[in-house]
Structure formats: structure tokens, C-alpha cells
C-alpha positions in Angstrom: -20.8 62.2 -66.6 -22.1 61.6 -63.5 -23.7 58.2 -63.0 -25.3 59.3 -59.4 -29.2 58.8 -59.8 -31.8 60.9 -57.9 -32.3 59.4 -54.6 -35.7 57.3 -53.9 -38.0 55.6 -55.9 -40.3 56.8 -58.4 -43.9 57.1 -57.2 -47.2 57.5 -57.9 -48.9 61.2 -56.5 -51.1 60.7 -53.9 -54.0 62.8 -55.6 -56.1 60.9 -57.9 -54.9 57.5 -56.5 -57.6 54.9 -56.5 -57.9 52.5 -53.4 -57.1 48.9 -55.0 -59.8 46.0 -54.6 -58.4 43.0 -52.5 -60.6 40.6 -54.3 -60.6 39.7 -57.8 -62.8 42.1 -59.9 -65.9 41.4 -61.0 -67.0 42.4 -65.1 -69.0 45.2 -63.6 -66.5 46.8 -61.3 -64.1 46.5 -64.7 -66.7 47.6 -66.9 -67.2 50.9 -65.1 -63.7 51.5 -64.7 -61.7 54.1 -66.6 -58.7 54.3 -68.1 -56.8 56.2 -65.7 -58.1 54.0 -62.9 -56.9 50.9 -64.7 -53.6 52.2 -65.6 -53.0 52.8 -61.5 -54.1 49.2 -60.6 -52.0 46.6 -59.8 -50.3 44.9 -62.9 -50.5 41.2 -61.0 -54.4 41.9 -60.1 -55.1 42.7 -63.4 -53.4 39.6 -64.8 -55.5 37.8 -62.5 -59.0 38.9 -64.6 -60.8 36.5 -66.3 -61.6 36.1 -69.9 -65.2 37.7 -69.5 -64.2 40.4 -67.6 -61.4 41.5 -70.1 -63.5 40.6 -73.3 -65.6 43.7 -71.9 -62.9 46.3 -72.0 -60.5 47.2 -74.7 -57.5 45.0 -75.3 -55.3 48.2 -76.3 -56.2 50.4 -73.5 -56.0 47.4 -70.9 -52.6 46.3 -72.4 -51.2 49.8 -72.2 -51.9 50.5 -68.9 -50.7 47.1 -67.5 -47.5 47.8 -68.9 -47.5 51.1 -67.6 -48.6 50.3 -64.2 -45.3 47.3 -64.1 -43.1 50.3 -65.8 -44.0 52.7 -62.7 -43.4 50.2 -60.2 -40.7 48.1 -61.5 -38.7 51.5 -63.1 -35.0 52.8 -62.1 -34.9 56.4 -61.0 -34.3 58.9 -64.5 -29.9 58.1 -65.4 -29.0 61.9 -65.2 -29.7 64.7 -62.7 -30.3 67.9 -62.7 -27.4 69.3 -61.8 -25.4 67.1 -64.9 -26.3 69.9 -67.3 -23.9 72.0 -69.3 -23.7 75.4 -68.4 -24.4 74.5 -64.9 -28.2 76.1 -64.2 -28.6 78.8 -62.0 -30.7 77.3 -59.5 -31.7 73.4 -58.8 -34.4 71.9 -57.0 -34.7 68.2 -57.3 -37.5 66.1 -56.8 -36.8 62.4 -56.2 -40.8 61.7 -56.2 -41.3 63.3 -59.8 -39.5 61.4 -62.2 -41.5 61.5 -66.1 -41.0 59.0 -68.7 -42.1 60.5 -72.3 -44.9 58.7 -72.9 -45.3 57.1 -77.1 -48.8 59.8 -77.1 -47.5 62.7 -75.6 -48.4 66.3 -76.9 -46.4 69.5 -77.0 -48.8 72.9 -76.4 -47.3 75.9 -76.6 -48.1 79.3 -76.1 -50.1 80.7 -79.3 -47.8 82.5 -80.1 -45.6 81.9 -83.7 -42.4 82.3 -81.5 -43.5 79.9 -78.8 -44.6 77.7 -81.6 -41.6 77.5 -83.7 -39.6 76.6 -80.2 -42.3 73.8 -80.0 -41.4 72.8 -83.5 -38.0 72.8 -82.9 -38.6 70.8 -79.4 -40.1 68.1 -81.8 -37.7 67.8 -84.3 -35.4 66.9 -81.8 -36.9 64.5 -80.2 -38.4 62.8 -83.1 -36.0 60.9 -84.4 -34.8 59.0 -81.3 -38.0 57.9 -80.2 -40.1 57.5 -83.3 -42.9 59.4 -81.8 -45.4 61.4 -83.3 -45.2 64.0 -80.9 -47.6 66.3 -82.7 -47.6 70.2 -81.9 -50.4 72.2 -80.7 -51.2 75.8 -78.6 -53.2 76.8 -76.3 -54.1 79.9 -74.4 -52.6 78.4 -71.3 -50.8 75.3 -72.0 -50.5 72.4 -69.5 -48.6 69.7 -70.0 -51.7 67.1 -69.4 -48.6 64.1 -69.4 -47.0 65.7 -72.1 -44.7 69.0 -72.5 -46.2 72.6 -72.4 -43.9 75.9 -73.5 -45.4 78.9 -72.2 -45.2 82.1 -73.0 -45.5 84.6 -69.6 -44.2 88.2 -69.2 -45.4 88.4 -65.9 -42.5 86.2 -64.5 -39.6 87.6 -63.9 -36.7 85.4 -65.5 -35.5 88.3 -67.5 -34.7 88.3 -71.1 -33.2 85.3 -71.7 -34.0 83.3 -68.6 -36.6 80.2 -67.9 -37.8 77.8 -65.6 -38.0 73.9 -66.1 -40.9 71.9 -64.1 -40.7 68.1 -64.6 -43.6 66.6 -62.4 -45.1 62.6 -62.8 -47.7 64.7 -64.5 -45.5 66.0 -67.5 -42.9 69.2 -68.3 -43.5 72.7 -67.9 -41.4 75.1 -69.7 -42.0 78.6 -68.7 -40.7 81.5 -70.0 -41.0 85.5 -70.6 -39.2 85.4 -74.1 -38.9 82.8 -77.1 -35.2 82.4 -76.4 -35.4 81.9 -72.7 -38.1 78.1 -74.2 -35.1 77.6 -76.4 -32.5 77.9 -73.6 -35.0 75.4 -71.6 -35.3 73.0 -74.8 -31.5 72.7 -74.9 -31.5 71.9 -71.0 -34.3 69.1 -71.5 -32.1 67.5 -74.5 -29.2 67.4 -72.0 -31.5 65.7 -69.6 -32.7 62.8 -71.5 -30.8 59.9 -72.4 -27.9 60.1 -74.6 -29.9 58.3 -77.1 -32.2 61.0 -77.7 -28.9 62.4 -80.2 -29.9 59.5 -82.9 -31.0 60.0 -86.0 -32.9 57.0 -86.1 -35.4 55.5 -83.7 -33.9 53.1 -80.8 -35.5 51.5 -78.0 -35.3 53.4 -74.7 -36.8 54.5 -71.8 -37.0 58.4 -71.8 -36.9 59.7 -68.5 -36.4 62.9 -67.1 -35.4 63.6 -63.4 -38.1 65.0 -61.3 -37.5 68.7 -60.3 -37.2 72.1 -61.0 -34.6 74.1 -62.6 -34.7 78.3 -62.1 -32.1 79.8 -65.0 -30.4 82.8 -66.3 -27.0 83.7 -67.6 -24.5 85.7 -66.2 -23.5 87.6 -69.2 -26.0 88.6 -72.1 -22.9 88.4 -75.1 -21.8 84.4 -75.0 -20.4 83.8 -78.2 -17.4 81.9 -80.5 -16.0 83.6 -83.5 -15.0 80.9 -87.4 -12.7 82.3 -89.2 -13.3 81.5 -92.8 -11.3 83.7 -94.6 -7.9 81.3 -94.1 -10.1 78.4 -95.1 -13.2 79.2 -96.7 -16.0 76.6 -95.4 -19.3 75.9 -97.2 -22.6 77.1 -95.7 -23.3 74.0 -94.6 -20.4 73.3 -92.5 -21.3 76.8 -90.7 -24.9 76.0 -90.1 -23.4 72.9 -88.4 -21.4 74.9 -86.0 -24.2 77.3 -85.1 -26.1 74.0 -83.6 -23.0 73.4 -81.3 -23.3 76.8 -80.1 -27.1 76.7 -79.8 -26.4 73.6 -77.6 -24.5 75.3 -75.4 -26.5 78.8 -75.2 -24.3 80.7 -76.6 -26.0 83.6 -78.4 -23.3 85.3 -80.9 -21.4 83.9 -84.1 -18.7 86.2 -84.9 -17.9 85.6 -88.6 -14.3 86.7 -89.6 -15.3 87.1 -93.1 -11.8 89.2 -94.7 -8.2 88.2 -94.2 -5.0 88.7 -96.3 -5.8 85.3 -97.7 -9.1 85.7 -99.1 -12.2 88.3 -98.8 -15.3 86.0 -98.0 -18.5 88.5 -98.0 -20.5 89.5 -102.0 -20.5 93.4 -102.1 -22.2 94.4 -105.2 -20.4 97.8 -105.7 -17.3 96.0 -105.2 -17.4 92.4 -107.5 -14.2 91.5 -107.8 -13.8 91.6 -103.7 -15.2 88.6 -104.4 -14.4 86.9 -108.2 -10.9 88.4 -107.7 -10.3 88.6 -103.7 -12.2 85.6 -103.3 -10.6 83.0 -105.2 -7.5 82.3 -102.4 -6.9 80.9 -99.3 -4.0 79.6 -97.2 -1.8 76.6 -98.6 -3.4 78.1 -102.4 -6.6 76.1 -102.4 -9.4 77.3 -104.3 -11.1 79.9 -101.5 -14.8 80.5 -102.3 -17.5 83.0 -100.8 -21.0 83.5 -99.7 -23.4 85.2 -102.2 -25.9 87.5 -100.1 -28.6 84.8 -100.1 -26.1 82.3 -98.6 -25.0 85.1 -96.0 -29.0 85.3 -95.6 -28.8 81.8 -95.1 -26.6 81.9 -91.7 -28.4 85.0 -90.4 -31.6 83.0 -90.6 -30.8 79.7 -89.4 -28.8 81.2 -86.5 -31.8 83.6 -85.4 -34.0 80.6 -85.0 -31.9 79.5 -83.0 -31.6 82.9 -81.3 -28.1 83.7 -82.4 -26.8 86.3 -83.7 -24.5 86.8 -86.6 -21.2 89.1 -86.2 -20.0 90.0 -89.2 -16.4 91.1 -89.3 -14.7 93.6 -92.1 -11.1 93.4 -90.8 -9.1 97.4 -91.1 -7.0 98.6 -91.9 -5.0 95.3 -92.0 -5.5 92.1 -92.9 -6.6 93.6 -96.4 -4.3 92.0 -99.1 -7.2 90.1 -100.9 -9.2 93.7 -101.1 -6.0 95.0 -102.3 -5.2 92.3 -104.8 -9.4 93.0 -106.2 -8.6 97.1 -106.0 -4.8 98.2 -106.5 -6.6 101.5 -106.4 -7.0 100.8 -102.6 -3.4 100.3 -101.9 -0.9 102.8 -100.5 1.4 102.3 -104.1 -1.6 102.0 -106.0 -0.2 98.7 -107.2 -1.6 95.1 -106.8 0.3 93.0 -104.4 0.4 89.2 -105.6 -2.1 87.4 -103.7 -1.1 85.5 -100.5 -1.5 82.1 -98.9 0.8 82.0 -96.7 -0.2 82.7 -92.5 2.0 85.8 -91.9 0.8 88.9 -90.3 1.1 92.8 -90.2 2.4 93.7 -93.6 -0.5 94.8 -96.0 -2.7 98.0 -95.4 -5.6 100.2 -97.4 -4.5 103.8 -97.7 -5.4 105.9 -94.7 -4.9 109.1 -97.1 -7.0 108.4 -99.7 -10.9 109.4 -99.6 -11.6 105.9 -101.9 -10.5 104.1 -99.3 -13.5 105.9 -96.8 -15.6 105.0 -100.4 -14.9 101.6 -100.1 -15.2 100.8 -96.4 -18.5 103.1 -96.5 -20.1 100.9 -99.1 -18.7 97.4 -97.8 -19.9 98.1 -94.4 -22.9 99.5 -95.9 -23.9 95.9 -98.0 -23.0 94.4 -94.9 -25.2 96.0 -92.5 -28.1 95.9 -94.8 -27.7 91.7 -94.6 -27.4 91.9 -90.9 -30.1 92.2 -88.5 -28.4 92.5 -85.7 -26.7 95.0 -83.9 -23.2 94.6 -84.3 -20.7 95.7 -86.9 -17.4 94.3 -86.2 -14.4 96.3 -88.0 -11.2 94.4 -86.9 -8.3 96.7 -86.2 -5.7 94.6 -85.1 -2.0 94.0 -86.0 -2.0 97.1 -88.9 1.7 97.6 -88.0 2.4 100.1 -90.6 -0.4 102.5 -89.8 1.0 104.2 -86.6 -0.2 106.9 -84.2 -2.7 109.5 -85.5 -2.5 107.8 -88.7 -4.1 104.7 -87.2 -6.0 106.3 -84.6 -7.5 109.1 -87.4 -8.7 106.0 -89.4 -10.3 104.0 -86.8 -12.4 107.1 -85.9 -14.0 107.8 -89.5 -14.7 103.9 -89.7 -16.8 104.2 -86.0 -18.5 107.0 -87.4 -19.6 105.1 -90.7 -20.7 102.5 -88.8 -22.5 104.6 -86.3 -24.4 106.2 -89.3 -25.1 102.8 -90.8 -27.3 102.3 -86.9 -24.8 99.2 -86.0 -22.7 99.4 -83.0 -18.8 99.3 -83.3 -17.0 96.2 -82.0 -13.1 96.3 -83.1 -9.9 94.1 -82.1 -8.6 96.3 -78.3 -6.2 97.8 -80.7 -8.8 100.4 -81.7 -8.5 101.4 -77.5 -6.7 104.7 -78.1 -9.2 105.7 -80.6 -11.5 108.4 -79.7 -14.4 106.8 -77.9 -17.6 106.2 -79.6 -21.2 106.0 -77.7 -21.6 101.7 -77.2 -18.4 101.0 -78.5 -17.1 97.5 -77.7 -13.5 96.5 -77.2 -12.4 92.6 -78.0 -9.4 91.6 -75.7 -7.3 89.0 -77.1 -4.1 89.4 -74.9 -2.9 87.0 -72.7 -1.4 89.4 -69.7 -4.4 90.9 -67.8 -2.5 93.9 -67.0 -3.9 96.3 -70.1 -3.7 100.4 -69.1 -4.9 100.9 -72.4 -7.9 98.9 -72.5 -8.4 100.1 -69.1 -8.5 103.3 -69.7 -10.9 102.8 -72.8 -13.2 101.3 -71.0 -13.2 104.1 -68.2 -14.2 106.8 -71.1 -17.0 104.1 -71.5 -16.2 101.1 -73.9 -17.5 97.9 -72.9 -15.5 94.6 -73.4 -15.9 91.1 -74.7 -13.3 88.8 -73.3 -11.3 86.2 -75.7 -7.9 85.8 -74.1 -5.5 84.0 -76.4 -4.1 82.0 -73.9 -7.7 80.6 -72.5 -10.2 81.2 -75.7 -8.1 80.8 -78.5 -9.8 77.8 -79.8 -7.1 77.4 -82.6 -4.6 76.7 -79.8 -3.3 73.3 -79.1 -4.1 70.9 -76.5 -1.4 69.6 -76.6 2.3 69.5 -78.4 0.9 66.2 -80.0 -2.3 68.1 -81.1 -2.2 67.3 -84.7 -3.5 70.7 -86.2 -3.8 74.5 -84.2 -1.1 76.9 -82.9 0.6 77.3 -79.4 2.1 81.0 -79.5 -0.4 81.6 -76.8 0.5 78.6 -75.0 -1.4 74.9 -74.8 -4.8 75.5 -73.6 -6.3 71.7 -72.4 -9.9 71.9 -70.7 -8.8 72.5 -67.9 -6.8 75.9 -69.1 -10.1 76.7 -71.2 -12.0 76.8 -67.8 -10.3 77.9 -65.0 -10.4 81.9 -65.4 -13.0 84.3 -64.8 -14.5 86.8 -67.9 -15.7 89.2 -64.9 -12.2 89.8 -63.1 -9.4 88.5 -66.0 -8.7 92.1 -67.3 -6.9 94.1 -64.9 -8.8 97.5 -63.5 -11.9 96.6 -65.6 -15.1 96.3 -63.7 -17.2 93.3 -64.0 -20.0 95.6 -65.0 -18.2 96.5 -68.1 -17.3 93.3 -69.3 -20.3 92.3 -71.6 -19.1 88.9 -72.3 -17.0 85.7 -73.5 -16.1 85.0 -76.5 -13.8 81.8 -78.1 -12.3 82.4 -81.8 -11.2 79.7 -84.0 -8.9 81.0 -86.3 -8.0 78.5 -89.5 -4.8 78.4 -90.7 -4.3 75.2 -89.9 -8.2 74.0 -90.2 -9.3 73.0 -93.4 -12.5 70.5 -92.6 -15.4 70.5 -90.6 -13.8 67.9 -88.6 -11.1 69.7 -87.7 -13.3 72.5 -86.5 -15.1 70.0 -84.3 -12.2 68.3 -82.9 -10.4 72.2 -81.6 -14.2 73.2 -80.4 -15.2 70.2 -78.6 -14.8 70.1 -75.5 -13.4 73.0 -74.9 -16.1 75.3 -76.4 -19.2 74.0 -73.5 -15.6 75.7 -70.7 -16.1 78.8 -72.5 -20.3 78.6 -72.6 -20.0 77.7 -69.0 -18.0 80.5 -68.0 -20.7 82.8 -70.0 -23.7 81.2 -69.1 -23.1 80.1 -65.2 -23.4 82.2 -62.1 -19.6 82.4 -60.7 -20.4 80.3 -58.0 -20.9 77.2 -59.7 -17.6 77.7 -61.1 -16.0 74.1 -59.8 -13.5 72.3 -62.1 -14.3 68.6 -60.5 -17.7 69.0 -61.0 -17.6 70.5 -64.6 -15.3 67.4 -65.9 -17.6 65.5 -64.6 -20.4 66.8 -66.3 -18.6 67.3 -69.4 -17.7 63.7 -69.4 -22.1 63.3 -70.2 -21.4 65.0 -72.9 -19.2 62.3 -74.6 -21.9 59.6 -75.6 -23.7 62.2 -76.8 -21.6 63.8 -79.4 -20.5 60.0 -80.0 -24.4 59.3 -80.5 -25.0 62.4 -83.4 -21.7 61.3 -84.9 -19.8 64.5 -83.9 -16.2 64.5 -84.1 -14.6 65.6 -80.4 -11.3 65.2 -79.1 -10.9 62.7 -75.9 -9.2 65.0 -73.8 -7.0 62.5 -71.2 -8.1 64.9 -68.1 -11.5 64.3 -68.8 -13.3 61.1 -67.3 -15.1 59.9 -70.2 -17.4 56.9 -69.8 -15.1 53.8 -71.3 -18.3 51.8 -73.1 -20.9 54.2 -73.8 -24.0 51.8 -74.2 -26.1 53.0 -77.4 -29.7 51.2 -77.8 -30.3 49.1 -80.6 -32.1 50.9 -83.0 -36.2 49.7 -84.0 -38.2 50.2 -87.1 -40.5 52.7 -85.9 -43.0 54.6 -89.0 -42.0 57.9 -88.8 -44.3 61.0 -88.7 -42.9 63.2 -91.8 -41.6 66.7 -90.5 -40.5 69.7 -91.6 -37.0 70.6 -90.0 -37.7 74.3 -88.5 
């Protein structure tokens, strides 16, 4: 983190500044002061009243602004900049003379509108429990911060669909924005600005100062995303709710659930039980497995599209089927049940291309699928079916676009489904790690679009290193460093920038069985991966990102988030935390 604070001292605005007596006051000049003039005076001259001068005026108000007044002249500059945020912003302009301290009374208006309001709600519950402050919630036609923090709503400005811009004055924060997400993108940027404190769960004594500035922002590619795989391990709904928040903290906008795998089949599809009673019940190393009921896949689609994520699902075909075909022998090419398999091999079980049950099944899984999923994207795997060869393969993949086409979802598939004939919108994932791809190329020149995962730079599940007690490195090591240092836009050979539609970094679980493991392979290389989809490509500086990443350290330390202390990062050695207070806390609803 960089410790560098804004340059100058904090001041008071010129406007509204009340010339300061050079005698002692009398009761009546006291008297007909207000509060705003008193809490601009000079703390030592007001120390200097006497008794029948201050028995006329309110103790509270009097003993507020004194220590106000000493706070503004006496104060440090705000401990981060700007510029210390992860992904870097688009555009910085700082402000030494506008430092803000969130003040115990301070209000947050939004827009009235129930979008701007639930960002406003969300705002709140974040900062809550740090500072022990009210910090009620109201709207307004045209909010204004009036020393507190406005959210508004404005379709005039053009910040396009997911952009924002952050005003922090003396007088208070402006968030301005033309879409719900682009507040939520801003919300996340004014957590990163405050102290690292602001990440406790219980009150602590600090001062809450934000740098004085303003920060223009947008992302570079509109699909920023990280894919769990919970069919090797099955994890509880709980544990995936907790790694939406990391990705909402690091504006990424897509959760690519790999929901089917050899080792288990992870989704309820009512015209198919025993996907899930049969299918269900395995997972690598022969724990127990486990799966979502539609209400808990509701669940995750709900809390990520508060959080203006969206939920992936992926049905993984012709391959990667064994569970399926362990539920439905009727599905296999032999018609026989295979034994189910908890092992981590690849490439060896298959539904039968030649049978129309098969199009039955994949029809009506899709189909429950889709129905749970309001977003656009069906994902349909593809990859490493290395029995189905040729037309065989390719004759497959293009009746499953189709269903999914008719279901009104967009195809996303593995870039094994490349030779496939194209589909209108359809989306290519590439996984390799040589850039040089003809056949992806040439997929996307009849129009396919691509999201970029490289294995050797996305693959989450990698290793950091050979000492890296969990993960894989068939696609190499990939420290922070590695995770960083490659461009989405330019990685795949003879594919356009224009046609790449974004990043995305999969976790695969073979070797993951906790929530703590996924923390420790996603942090910190998962904020490389939102950088590189978030950030303009001239920010991109390796120097400058460690340092920042470094910030976030205390942070995750603070909201007891497991992270590995990668050695070429510079993280601070004795992260000071504040001693916590007793503070009575406002009860809230968490949005």
C-alpha cells in the first residue's frame, strides 16, 4: 500500500468563512451566533469564554464544534489516495484542499429511486459496523451531500452503463451515476478509500477520512468475471455467497458456476431426480458431494444480482458427464452405469451423440436451468470429450446451440466448440496457454466473441509456487506477478481487441475442499485479473499495482479473510488495527 499522503494541509473553503473576533466575546455576540459559525471559530478563543457566556449556549453543540474546529486544524491529510484503489480508476483528479472526515451525524440521500436506494442501503451496511454510526438512509429528488454522502441517479451524464464519478469535497461525497451498478462500482471505490478499519465487524475508534478529489470511471471490458467449480468439491451456499462479495469488491460482474463434472452433478432438475439424489452424492477423494435445490440456486442468483453480478451457469457436454451417467445408464453410449468416480482424471466418459434421449435430456436440463437464470448466458462446456471426434462432436455441439438459442440464452462453450457451426452471439472461452489458436481465430472471424481465461495466467487453481500447499502446475506457477502481466485485448493471436469481450479466472477444485482454501488460491491474485478487466491499458504498471495491492492486506486481515502473503508483494509488516469501542448500534437489515 502506498503510504504517500495527498500533498498540503487540509483547509477550510473560503466561502462561508466567518472573520474571527480578536477580542474575547461577549454573551451577546455568542448568543447570536450559530452553529456553523461556532464550529469555524477558533478552538483556543472559544476556550477562552467565560462561564456566562457559555451557560447561554448549548454545552453539546458548543462541545461538538470545539472539537471539530481542533480536528480541522490539528488533522493529518486522509492515509490513502486516490490513485491506491484496486482496479486502478480511469481517470484521477486530486484535491489536496478537500479532504472529508465522516462525520458521527452524517446522512446518505439517494436518488428515489428503489435501485439507487438499495445501493444506499448497501453503502450503510458497510459502513456501519466500523464506525458505530447511525448513518440513516434517505432520498431525495436531487440529493446533495449537505456533509454527508449523496448517490444520484442521472442519465443525462455520460459514464455509460456501468461507469461513475466520485466527488469528495470538505462539504461531503457525491456519487454520481447513470445506472444502479455504476453507485455500486463507486461504493466499492469509497470502501477502498477509507481506512482499513472500515473492514470490522465491530465498532473501533478512528478517524474516517477520505482524500479530497475526484475520480471519473469506467471499465475497459463489460464481461469481468471468475468461474468456482463445485462439482469436484461441492461447497455450501454459504461459502459461494462469500466469494461473490470478493468479486463484488473488485467489480467483477460475472460468476461462472461449473455446476456438472464426472465427480458429481450439482444443479436439482425436476424431470431428472436422481441427477441429483443419485449423481449428486460424489465428489473427488469420495466425500459426501451435495447439491443446490432450486431455491438455493435462487439464492446465489439473488444475492449476486444485488450486487450486480451475474450467475453463469455451466451444464458441461458432452464430457465430463459420468455422474449424469451413473443417475441415467439410459444416457450412456453402452447403456450401462459406469461406477461413480472420485478420482481427477479427464476425457474418458461421454452421453450418446446417437441417441435422441440424449437431445431429451440436455433439452430439459438446460431448460430448468434457464428458467432459474436471469441472465443471459447459458454456458454448455465442451471441452476435453475425447471420444466424440469430428462430425460426431461437431454435429452435437450444434443441436445443443440451437436448444439453447430456443431457450432465449446465449451460448458460451469451452474454445473446443470453435469448429462448430457458428451461432448468432456465440461466445468462445479460451483456456490455452499458447496464444497462437487458428482455430479460435478463425471462429471468431465468422463472428464468435471471446472471454479470455488462459491457463497459464487465470487458472486460479494453479500454484504459486512448488511449495503452494494445494492447486495444480500443468499450466505452469502463476505468482501475482504472472497473474498480471498479460493483456485480455492482444493475448490471443489474430483476434481483435474488439472481439474479446472479457477476462475471466476459473478455480477449478480438485485439490480445494474449504472456503479457505478458495480464499487463499483467489487472493491476491483474483484483484490482477479484475484489474486487467476493469483498468484502461494504460494504467497497466506492475510497480504500481503491488504497491496498491499491498493496501489491500490489512484489509482482508481486518474482515478476517484468509489470503496468501505472496513474498513479491510489499505487504505492510505491522498493520495497526484500532482498538475497538462499545458503541450502541443502530439495528439493520443486511440488503
Amino acid at each position: 500500500m502506498s503510504t504517500t499522503p495527498s500533498p498540503g494541509p487540509t483547509t477550510v473553503p473560503a466561502t462561508d468563512a466567518v472573520p474571527l473576533p480578536t477580542r474575547e466575546p461577549d454573551a451577546a455576540t455568542l448568543a447570536g451566533a450559530d452553529a456553523a459559525t461556532l464550529a469555524q471559530a477558533d478552538a483556543a478563543t472559544l476556550a477562552q469564554a467565560d462561564a456566562a457566556t457559555l451557560a447561554q449556549a448549548d454545552a453539546a453543540t458548543l462541545a461538538q464544534a470545539a472539537e471539530r474546529a481542533a480536528g480541522d486544524l490539528l488533522a493529518p491529510p486522509a492515509p490513502h489516495r486516490l490513485a491506491d484503489v484496486v482496479p486502478a480508476p480511469q481517470q484521477i483528479q486530486p484535491d489536496p484542499t478537500g479532504d472529508w472526515v465522516l462525520p458521527a451525524e452524517a446522512v446518505i440521500v439517494a436518488s428515489a429511486d428503489p435501485a439507487a436506494l438499495a445501493v444506499a442501503e448497501q453503502l450503510a451496511h458497510l459502513l456501519r459496523p466500523a464506525t458505530g454510526y447511525p448513518l440513516p438512509v434517505t432520498d431525495a429528488t436531487t440529493p446533495e451531500p449537505a456533509g454527508g454522502i449523496a448517490l444520484a441517479l442521472d442519465d443525462t451524464v455520460d459514464l455509460g452503463a456501468e461507469g461513475y464519478r466520485l466527488d469528495i469535497t470538505t462539504d461531503g461525497v457525491r456519487v454520481t451515476a447513470s445506472t444502479a451498478a455504476g453507485l455500486f462500482y463507486a461504493v466499492q471505490t469509497l470502501r477502498q478509500l477509507l481506512p482499513a478499519a472500515i473492514e470490522s465487524p465491530d465498532p473501533v475508534t478512528e478517524r474516517w477520512a477520505l482524500p479530497g478529489g475526484t475520480i471519473t470511471d469506467a471499465p475497459r471490458f463489460p464481461y469481468r468475471g471468475a468461474m468456482l467449480d463445485v462439482a469436484r468439491h461441492f461447497f455450501a451456499v454459504e461459502d459461494v455467497l462469500r466469494v461473490v462479495d470478493h468479486l463484488a469488491r473488485y467489480k467483477l460482474n460475472h460468476l461462472h458456476l461449473h455446476l456438472t463434472d464426472d465427480q458429481g452433478w450439482r444443479i436439482a432438475v425436476d424431470s431428472w431426480p436422481k441427477l441429483t439424489t443419485i449423481g449428486g452424492t460424489t465428489e473427488v477423494g469420495g466425500g459426501p458431494g451435495g447439491h443446490y435445490t432450486k431455491a438455493d440456486y435462487a439464492r446465489i442468483v439473488t444475492y449476486a444480482a444485488e450486487r450486480h453480478i451475474t450467475v453463469v451457469p455451466e451444464i458441461d457436454l458432452p464430457g465430463h458427464t459420468n455422474a449424469a451417467l451413473v443417475a441415467y445408464p439410459e444416457l450412456a453410449p453402452d447403456k450401462i452405469a459406469p461406477p461413480p468416480y472420485t478420482g481427477t482424471e479427464v476425457g474418458f466418459s461421454y452421453v450418446d451423440p446417437a441417441d435422441e434421449r440424449t437431445y431429451d435430456f440436455v433439452a430439459d436440463a438446460l431448460g430448468e436451468v434457464a428458467a432459474l437464470t436471469p441472465g443471459p448466458w447459458l454456458h454448455v462446456g465442451g471441452d476435453e470429450a475425447f471420444k466424440v471426434k469430428g462430425e460426431v462432436y461437431t454435429g452435437f455441439v450444434e443441436r445443443v446451440q440451437r436448444i439453447v438459442a430456443d431457450l432465449g440464452k446465449t451460448v458460451v462453450g469451452w474454445h473446443q466448440l470453435a469448429p462448430a457451426a457458428h451461432l448468432d452471439g456465440r461466445v468462445l472461452q479460451w483456456w490455452g496457454t499458447n496464444g497462437e489458436d487458428p482455430t479460435t481465430a478463425e471462429a471468431v472471424r465468422r463472428g464468435a466473441r471471446l472471454i479470455v481465461s488462459p491457463g497459464n495466467h487465470a487458472y486460479l487453481d494453479m500454484k504459486y509456487a512448488p511449495d503452494t500447499p494445494i492447486g495444480h502446475d500443468w499450466a505452469g506457477l502463476i505468482d501475482v506477478r504472472k497473474a498480471y502481466d498479460w493483456d485480455p485485448g492482444t493475448h490471443v493471436a489474430d483476434v481483435p481487441t474488439e472481439a474479446v469481450l472479457g477476462v475471466e479466472a476459473p478455480l477449478w477444485t480438485e485439490s480445494v475442499t474449504s472456503l479457505a482454501d478458495i480464499e487463499l488460491l483467489l487472493l491476491p491474485r483474483l484483484p490482477a485479473i479484475a484489474e486487467l478487466g476493469w483498468s484502461p491499458r494504460a494504467t497497466h504498471d506492475w510497480n504500481g499495482f503491488r504497491d496498491r495491492l499491498a493496501g489491500q492486506g490489512p484489509r482482508w486481515e481486518t474482515a478476517g479473510i484468509t489470503f496468501h502473503r505472496a513474498p513479491e508483494i510489499p505487504w505492510p509488516t505491522a498493520p495497526t488495527i484500532p482498538a475497538q469501542r462499545k458503541v450502541p448500534q443502530t439495528e439493520t437489515t443486511t440488503p
